[in-house]
N, CA, C and O atoms as a Maestro MAE file, in Angstrom:
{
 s_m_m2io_version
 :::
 2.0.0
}

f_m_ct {
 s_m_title
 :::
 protein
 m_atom[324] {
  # First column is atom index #
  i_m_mmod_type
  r_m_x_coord
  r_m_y_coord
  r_m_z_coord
  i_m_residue_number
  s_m_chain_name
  s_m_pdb_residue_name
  s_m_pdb_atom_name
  i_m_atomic_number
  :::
  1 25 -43.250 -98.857 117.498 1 A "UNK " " N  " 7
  2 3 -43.536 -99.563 116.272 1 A "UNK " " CA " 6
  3 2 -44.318 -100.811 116.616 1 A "UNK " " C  " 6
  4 15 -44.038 -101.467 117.619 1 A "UNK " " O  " 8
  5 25 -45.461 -101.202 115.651 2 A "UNK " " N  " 7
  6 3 -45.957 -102.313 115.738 2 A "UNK " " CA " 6
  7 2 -46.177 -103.464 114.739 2 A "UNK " " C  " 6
  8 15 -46.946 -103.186 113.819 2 A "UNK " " O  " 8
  9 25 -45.754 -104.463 114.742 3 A "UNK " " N  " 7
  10 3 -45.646 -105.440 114.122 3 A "UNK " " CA " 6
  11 2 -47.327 -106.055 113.754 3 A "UNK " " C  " 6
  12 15 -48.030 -106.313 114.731 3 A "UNK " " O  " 8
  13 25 -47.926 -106.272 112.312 4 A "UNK " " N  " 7
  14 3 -48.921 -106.884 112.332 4 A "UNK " " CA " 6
  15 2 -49.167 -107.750 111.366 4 A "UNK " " C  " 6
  16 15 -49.767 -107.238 110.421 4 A "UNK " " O  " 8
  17 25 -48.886 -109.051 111.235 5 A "UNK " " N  " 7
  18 3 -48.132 -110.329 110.304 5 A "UNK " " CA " 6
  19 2 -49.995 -110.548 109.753 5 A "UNK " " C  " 6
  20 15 -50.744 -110.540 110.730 5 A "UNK " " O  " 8
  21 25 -50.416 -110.651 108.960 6 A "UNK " " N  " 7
  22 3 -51.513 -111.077 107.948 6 A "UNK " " CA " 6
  23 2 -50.952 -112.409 107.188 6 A "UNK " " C  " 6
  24 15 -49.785 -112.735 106.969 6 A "UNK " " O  " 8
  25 25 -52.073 -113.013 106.886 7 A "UNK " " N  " 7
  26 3 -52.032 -114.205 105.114 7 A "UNK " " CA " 6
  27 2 -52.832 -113.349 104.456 7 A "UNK " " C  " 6
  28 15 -53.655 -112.678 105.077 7 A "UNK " " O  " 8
  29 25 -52.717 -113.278 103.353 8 A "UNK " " N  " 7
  30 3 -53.906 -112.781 102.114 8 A "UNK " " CA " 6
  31 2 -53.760 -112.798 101.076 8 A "UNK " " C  " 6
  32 15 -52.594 -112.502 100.816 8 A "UNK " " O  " 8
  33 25 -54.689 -113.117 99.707 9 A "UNK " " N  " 7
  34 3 -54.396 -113.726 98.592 9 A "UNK " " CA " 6
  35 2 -54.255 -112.738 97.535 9 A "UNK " " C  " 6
  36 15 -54.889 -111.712 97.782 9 A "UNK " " O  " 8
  37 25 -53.738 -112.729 96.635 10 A "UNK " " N  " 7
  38 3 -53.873 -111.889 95.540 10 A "UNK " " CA " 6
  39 2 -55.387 -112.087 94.713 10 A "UNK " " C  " 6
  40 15 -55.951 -113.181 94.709 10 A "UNK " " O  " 8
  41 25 -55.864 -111.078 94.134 11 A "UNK " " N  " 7
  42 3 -57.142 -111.525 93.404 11 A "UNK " " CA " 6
  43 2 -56.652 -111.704 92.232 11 A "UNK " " C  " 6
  44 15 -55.428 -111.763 92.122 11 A "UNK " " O  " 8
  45 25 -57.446 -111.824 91.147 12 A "UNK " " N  " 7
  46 3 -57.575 -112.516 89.969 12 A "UNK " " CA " 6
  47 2 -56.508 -111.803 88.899 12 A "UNK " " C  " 6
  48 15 -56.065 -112.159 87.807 12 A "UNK " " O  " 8
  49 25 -56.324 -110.725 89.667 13 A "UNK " " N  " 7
  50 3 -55.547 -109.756 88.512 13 A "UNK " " CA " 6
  51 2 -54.275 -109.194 88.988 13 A "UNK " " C  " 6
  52 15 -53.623 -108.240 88.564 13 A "UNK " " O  " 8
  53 25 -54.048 -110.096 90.079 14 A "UNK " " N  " 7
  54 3 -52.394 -110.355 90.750 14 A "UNK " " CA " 6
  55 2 -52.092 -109.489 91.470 14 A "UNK " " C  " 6
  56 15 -50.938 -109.350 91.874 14 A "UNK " " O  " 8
  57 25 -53.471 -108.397 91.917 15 A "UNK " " N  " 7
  58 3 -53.234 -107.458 93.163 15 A "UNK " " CA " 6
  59 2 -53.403 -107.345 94.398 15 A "UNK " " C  " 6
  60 15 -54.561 -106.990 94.621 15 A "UNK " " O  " 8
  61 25 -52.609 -107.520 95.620 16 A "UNK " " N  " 7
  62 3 -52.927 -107.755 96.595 16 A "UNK " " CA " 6
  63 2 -53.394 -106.299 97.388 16 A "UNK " " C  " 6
  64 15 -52.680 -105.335 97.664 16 A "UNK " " O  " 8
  65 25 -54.368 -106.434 97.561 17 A "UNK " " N  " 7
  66 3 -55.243 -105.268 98.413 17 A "UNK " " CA " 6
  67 2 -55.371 -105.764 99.710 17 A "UNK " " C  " 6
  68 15 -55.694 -106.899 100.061 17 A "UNK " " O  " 8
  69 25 -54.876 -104.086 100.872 18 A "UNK " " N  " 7
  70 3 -54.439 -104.772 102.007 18 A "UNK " " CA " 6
  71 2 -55.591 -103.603 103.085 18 A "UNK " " C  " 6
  72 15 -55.773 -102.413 102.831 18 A "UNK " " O  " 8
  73 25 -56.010 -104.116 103.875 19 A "UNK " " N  " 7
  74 3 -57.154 -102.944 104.510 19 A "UNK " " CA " 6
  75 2 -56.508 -103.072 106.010 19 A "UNK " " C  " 6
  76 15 -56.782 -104.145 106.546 19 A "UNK " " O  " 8
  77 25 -55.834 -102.328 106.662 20 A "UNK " " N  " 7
  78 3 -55.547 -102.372 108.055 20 A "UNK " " CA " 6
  79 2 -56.323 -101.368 109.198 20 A "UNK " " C  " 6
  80 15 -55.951 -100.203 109.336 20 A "UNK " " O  " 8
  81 25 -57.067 -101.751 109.733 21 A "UNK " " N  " 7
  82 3 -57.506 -100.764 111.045 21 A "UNK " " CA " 6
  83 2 -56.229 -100.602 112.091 21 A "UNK " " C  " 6
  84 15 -55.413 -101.474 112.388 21 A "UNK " " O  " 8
  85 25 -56.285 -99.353 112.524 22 A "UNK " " N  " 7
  86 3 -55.509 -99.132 113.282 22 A "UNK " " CA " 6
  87 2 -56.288 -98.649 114.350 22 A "UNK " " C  " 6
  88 15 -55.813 -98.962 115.441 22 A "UNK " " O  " 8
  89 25 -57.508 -97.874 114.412 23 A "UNK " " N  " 7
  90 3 -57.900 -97.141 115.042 23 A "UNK " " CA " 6
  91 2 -57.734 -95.978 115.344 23 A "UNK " " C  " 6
  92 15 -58.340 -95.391 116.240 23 A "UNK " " O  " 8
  93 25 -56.826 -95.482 114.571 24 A "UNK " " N  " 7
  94 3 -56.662 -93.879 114.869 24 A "UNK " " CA " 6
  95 2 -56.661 -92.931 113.661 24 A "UNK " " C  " 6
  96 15 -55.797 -92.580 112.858 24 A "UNK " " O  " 8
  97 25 -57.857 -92.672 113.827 25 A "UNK " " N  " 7
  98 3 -58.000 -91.538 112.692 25 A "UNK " " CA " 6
  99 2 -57.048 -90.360 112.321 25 A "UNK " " C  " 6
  100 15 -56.120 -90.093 113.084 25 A "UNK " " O  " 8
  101 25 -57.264 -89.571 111.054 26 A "UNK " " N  " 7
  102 3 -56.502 -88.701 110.683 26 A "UNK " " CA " 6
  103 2 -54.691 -88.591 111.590 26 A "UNK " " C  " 6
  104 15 -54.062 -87.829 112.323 26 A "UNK " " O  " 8
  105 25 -54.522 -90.096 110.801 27 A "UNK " " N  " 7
  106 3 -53.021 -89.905 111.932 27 A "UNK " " CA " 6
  107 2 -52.268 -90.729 110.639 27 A "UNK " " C  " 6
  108 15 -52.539 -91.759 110.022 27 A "UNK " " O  " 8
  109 25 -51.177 -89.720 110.565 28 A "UNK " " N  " 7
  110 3 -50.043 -90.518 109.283 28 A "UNK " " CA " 6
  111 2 -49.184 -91.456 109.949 28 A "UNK " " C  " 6
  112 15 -49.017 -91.250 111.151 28 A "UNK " " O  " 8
  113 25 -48.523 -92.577 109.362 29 A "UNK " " N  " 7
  114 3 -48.129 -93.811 109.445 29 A "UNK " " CA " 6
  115 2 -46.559 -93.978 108.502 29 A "UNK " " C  " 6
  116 15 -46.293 -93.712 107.330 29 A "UNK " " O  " 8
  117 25 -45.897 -94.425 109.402 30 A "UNK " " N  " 7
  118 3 -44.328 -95.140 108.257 30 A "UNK " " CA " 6
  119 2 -45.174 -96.507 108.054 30 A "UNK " " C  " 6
  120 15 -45.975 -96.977 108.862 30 A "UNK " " O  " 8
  121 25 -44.921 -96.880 107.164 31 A "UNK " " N  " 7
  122 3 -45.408 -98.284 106.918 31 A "UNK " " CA " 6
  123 2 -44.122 -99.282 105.723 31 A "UNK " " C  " 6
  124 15 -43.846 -99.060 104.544 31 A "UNK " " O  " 8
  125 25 -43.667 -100.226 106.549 32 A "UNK " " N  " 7
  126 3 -42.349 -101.061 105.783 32 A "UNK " " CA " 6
  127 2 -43.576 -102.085 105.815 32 A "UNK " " C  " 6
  128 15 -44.308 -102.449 106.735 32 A "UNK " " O  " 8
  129 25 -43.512 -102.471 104.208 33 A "UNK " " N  " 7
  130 3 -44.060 -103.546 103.849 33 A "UNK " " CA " 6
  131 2 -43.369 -104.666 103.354 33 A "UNK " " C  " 6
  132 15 -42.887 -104.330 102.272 33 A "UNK " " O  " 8
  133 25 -42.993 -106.204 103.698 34 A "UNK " " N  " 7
  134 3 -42.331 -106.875 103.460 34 A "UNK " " CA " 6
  135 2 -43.157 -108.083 102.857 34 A "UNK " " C  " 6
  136 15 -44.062 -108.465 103.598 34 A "UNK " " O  " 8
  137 25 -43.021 -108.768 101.641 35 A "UNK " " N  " 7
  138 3 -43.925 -109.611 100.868 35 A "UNK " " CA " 6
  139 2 -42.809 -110.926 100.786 35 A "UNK " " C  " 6
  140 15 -41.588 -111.034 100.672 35 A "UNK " " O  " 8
  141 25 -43.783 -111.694 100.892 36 A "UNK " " N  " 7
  142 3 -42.811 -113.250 101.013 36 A "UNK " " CA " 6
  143 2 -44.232 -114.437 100.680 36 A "UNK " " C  " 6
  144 15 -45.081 -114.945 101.413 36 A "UNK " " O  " 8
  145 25 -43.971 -114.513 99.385 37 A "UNK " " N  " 7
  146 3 -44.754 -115.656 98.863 37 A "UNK " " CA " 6
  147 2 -45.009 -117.299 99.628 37 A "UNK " " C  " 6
  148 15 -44.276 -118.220 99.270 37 A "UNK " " O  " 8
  149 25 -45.956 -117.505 100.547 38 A "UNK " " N  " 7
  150 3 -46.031 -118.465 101.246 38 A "UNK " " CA " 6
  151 2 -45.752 -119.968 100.312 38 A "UNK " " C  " 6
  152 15 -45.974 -120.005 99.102 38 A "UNK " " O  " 8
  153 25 -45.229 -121.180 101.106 39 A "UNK " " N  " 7
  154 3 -44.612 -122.495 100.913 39 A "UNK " " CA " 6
  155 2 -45.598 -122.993 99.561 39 A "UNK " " C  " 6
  156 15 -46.466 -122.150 99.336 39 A "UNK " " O  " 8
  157 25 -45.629 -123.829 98.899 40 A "UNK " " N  " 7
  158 3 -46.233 -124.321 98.291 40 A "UNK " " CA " 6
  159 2 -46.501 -125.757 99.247 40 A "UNK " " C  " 6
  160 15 -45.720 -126.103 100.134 40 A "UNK " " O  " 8
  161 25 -47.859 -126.572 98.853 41 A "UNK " " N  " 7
  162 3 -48.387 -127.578 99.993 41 A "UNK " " CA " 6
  163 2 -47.578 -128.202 99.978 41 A "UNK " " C  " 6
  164 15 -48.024 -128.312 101.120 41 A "UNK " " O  " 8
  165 25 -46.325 -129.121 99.829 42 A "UNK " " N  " 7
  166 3 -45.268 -129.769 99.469 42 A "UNK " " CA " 6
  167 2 -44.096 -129.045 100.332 42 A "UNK " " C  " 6
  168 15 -43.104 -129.651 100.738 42 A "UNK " " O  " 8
  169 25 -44.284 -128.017 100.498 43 A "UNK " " N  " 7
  170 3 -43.325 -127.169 101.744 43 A "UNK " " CA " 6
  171 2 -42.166 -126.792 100.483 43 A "UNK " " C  " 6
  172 15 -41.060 -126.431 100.884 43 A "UNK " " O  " 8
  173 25 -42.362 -126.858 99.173 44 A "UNK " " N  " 7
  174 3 -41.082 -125.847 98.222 44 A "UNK " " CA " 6
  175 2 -41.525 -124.283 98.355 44 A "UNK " " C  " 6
  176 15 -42.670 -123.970 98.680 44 A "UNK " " O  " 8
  177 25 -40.690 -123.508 98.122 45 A "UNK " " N  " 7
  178 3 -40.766 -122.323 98.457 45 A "UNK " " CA " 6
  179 2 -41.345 -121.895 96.756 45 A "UNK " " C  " 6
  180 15 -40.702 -121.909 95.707 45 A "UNK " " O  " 8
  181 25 -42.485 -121.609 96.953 46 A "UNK " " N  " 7
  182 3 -43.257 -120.290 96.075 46 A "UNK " " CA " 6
  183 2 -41.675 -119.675 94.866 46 A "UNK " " C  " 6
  184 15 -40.985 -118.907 95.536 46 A "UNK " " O  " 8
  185 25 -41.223 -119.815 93.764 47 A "UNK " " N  " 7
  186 3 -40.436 -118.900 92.998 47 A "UNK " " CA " 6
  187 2 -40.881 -117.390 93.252 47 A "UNK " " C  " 6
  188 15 -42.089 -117.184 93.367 47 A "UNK " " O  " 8
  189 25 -40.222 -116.596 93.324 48 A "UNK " " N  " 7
  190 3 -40.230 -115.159 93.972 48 A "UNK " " CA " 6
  191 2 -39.280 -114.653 93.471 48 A "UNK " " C  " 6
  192 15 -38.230 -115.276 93.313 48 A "UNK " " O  " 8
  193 25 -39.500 -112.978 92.989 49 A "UNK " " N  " 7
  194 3 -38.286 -112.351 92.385 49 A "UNK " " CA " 6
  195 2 -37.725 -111.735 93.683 49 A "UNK " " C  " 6
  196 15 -38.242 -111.009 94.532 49 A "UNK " " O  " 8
  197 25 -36.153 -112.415 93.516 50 A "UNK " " N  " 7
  198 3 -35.584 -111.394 95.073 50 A "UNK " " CA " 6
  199 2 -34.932 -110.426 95.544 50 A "UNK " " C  " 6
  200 15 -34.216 -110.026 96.461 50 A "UNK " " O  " 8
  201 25 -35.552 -110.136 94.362 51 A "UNK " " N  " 7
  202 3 -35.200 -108.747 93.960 51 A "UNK " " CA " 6
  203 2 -35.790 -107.458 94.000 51 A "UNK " " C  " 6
  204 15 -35.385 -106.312 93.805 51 A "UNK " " O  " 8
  205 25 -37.374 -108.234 94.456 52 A "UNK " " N  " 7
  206 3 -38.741 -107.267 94.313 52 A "UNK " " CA " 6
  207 2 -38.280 -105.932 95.394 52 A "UNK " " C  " 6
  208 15 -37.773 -104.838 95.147 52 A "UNK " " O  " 8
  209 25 -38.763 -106.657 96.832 53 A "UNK " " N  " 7
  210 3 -38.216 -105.994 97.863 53 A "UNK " " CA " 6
  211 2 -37.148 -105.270 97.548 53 A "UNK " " C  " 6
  212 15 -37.643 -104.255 97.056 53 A "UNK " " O  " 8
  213 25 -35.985 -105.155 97.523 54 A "UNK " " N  " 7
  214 3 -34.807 -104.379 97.171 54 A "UNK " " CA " 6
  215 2 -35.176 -102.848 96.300 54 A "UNK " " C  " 6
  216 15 -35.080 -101.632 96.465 54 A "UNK " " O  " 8
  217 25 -35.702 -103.949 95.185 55 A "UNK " " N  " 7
  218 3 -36.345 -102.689 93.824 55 A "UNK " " CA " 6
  219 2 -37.198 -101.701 94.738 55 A "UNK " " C  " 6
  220 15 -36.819 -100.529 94.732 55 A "UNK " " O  " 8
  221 25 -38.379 -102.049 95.577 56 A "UNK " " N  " 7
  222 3 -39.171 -101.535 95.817 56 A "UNK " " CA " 6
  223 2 -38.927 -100.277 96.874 56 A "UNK " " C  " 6
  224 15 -39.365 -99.134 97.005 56 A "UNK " " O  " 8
  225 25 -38.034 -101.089 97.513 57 A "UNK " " N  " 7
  226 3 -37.244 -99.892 98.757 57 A "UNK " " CA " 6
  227 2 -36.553 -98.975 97.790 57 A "UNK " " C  " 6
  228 15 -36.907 -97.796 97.831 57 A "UNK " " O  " 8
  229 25 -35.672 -99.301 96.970 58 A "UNK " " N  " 7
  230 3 -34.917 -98.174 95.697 58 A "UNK " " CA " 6
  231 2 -36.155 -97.198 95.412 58 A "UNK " " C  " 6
  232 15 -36.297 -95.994 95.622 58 A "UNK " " O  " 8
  233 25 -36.695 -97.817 95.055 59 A "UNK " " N  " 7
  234 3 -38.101 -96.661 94.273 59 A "UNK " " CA " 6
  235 2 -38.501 -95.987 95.475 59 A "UNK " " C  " 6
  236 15 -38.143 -94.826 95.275 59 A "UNK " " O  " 8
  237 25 -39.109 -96.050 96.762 60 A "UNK " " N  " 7
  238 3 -39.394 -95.989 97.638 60 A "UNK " " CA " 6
  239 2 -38.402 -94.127 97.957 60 A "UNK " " C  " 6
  240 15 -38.706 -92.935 97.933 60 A "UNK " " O  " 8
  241 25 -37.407 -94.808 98.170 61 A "UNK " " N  " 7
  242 3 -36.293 -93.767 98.460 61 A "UNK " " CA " 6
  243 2 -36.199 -92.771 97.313 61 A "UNK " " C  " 6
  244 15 -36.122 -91.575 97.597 61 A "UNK " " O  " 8
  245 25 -36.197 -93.227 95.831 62 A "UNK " " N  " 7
  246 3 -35.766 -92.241 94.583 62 A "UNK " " CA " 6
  247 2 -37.045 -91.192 94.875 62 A "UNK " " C  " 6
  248 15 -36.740 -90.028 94.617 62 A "UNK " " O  " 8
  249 25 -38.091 -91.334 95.247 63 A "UNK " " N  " 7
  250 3 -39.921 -90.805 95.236 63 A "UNK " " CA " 6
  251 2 -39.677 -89.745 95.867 63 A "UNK " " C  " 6
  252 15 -39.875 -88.683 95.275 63 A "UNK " " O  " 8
  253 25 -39.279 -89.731 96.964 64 A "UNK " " N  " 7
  254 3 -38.884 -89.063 98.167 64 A "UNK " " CA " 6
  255 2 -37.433 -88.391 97.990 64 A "UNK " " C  " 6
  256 15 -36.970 -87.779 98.953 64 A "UNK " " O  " 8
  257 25 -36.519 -88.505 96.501 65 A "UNK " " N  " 7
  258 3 -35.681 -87.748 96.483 65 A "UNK " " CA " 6
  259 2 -34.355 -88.116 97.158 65 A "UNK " " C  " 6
  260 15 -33.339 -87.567 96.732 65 A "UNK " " O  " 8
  261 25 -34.259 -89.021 98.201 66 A "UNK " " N  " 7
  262 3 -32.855 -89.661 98.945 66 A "UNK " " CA " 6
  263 2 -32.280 -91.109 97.428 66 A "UNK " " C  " 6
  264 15 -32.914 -91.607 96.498 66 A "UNK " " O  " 8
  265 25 -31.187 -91.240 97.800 67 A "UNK " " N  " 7
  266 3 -30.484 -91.880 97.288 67 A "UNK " " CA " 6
  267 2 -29.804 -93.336 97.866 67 A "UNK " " C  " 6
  268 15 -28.818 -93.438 98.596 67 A "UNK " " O  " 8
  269 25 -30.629 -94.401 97.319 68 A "UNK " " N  " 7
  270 3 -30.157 -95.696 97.964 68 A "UNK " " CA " 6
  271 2 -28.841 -95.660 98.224 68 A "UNK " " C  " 6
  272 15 -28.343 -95.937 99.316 68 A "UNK " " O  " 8
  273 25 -28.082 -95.229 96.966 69 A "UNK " " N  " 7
  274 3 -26.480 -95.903 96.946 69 A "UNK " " CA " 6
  275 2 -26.224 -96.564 96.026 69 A "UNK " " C  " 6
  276 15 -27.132 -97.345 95.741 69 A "UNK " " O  " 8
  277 25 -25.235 -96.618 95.310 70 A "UNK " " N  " 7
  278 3 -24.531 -97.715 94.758 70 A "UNK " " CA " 6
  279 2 -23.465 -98.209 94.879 70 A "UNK " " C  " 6
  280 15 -22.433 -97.840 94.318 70 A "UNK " " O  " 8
  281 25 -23.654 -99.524 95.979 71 A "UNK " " N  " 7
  282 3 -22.155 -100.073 96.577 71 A "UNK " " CA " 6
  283 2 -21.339 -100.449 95.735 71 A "UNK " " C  " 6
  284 15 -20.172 -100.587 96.101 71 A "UNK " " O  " 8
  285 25 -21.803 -100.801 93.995 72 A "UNK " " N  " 7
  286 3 -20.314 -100.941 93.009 72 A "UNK " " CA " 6
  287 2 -19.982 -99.950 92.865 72 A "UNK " " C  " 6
  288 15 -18.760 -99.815 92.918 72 A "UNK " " O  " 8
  289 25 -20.517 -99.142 92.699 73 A "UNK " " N  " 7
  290 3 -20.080 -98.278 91.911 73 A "UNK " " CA " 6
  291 2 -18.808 -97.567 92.904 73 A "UNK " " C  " 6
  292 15 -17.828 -96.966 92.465 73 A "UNK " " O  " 8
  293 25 -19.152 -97.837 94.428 74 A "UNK " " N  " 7
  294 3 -18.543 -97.013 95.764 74 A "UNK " " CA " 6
  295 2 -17.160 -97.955 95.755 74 A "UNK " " C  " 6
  296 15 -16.035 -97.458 95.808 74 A "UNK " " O  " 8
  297 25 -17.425 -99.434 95.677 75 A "UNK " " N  " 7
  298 3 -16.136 -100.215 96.186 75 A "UNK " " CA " 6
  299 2 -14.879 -99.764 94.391 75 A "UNK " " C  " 6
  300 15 -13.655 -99.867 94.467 75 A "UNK " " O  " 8
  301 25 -15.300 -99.505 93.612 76 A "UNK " " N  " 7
  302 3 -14.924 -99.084 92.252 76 A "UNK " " CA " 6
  303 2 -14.058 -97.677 92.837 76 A "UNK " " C  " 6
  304 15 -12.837 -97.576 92.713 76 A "UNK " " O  " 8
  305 25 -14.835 -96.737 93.422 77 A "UNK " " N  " 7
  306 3 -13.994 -96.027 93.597 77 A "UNK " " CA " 6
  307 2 -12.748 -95.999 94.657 77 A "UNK " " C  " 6
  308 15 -11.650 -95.500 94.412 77 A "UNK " " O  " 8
  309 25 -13.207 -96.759 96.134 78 A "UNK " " N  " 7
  310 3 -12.575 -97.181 96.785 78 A "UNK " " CA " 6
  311 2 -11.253 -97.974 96.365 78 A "UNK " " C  " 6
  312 15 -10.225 -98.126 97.024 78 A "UNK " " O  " 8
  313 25 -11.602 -98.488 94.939 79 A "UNK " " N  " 7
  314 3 -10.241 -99.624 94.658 79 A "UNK " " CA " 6
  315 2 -9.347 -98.462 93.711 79 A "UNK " " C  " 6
  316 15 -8.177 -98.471 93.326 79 A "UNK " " O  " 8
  317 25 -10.092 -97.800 93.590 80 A "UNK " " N  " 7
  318 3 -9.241 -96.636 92.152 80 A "UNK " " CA " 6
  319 2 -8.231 -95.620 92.978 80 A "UNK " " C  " 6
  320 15 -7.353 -94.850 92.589 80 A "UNK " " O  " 8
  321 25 -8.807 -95.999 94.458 81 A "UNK " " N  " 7
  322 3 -7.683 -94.807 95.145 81 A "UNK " " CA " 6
  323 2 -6.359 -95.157 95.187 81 A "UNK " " C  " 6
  324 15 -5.529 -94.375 95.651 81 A "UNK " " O  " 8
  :::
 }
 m_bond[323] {
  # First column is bond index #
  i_m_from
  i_m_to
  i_m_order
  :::
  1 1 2 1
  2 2 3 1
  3 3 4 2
  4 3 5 1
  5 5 6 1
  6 6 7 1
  7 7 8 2
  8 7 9 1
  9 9 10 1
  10 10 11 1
  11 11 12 2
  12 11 13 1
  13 13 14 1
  14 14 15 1
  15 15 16 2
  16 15 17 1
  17 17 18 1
  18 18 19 1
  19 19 20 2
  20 19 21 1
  21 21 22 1
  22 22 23 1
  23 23 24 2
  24 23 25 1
  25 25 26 1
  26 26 27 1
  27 27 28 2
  28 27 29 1
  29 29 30 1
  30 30 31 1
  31 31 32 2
  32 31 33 1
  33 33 34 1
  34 34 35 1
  35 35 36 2
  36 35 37 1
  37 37 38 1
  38 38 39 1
  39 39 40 2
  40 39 41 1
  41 41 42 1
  42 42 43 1
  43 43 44 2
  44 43 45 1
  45 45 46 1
  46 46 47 1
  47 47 48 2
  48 47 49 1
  49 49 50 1
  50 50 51 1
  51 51 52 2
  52 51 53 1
  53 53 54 1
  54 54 55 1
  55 55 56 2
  56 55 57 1
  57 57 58 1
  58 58 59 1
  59 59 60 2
  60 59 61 1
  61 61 62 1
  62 62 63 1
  63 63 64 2
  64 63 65 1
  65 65 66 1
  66 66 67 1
  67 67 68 2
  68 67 69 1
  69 69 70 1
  70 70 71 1
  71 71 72 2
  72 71 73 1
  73 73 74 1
  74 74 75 1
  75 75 76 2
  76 75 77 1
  77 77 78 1
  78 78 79 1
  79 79 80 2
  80 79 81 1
  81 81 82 1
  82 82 83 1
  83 83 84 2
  84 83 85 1
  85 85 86 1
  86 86 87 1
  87 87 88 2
  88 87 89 1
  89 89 90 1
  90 90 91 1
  91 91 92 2
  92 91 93 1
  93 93 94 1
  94 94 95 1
  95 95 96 2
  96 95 97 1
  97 97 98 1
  98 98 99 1
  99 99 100 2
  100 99 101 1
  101 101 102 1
  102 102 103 1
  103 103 104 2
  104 103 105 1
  105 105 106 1
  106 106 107 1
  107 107 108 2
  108 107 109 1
  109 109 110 1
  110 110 111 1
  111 111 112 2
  112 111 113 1
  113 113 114 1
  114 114 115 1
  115 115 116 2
  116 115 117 1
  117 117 118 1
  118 118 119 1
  119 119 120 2
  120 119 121 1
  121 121 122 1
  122 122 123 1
  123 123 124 2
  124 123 125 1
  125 125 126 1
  126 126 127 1
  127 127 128 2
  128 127 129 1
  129 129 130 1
  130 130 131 1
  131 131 132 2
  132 131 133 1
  133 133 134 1
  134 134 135 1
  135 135 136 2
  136 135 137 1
  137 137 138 1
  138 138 139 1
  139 139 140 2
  140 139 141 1
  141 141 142 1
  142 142 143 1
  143 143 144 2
  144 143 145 1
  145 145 146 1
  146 146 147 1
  147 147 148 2
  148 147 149 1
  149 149 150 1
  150 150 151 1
  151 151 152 2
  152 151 153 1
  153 153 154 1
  154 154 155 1
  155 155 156 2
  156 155 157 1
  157 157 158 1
  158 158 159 1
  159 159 160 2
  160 159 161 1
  161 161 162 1
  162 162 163 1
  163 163 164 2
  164 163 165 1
  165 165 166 1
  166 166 167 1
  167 167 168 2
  168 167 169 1
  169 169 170 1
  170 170 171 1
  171 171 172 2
  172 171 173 1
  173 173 174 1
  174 174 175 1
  175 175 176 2
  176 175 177 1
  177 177 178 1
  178 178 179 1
  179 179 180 2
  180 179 181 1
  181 181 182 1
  182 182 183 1
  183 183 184 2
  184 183 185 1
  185 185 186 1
  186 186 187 1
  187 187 188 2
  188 187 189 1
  189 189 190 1
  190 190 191 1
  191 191 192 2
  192 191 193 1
  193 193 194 1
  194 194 195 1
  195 195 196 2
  196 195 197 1
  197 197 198 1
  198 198 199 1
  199 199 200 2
  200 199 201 1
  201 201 202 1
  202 202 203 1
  203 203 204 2
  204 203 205 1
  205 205 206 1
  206 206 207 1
  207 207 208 2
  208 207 209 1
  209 209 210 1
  210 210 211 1
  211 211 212 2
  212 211 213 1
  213 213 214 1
  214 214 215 1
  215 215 216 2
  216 215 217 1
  217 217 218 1
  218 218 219 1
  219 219 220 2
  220 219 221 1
  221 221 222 1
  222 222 223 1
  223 223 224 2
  224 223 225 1
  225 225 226 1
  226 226 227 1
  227 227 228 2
  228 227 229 1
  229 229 230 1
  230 230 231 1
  231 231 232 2
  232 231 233 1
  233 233 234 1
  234 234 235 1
  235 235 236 2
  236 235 237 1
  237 237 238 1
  238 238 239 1
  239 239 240 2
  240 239 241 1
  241 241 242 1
  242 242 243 1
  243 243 244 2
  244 243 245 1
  245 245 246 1
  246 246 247 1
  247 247 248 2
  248 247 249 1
  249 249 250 1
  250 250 251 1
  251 251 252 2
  252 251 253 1
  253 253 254 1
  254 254 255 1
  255 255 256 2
  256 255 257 1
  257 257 258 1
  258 258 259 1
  259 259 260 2
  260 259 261 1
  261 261 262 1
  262 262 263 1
  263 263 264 2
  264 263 265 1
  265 265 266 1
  266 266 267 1
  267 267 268 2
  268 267 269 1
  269 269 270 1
  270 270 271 1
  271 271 272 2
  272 271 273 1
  273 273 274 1
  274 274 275 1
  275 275 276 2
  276 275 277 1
  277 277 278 1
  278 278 279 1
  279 279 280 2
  280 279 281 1
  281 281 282 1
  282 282 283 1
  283 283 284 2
  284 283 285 1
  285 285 286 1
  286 286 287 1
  287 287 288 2
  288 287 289 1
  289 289 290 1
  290 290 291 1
  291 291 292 2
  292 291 293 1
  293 293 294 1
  294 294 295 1
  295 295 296 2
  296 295 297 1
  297 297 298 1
  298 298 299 1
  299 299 300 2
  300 299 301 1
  301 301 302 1
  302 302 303 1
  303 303 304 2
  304 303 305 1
  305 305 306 1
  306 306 307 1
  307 307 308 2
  308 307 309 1
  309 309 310 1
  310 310 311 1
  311 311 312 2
  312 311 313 1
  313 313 314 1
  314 314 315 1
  315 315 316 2
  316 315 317 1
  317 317 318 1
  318 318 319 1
  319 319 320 2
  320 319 321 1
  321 321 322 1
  322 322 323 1
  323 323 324 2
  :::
 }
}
């Protein structure tokens, strides 16, 4: 696995378009994408839903048919035993 940390801005219409060379043609890729809204100049942290990430891995998994989980719903049954 290789780690490759970028900055890059969203354009005008709040989409961030991401172009990575790898160098290796016709070759499929896992790719974990992790988004973290950089400091504001003042060093406060950017407001961010933190929830995005989470959501996105859920969807991620439902696409593909596996099942995140639902830990209430699990500790619910765990307490009902």
């Amino acid at each position: 696995m290789q780690t490759i940390q970028i900055n890059e801005r969203t354009g005008t219409d709040g989409t961030l378009n991401l172009r990575v060379p790898l160098g290796r043609p016709d070759t499929e890729f896992d790719v974990v994408l992790v988004v973290q809204p950089r400091a504001q100049a003042n060093g406060a942290p950017v407001p961010a839903n933190r929830f995005a990430t989470m959501d996105a891995i859920r969807n991620s998994l439902a696409d593909t048919g596996r099942d995140f989980g639902d830990s209430v719903q699990e500790i619910r049954e765990d307490r009902d035993r």
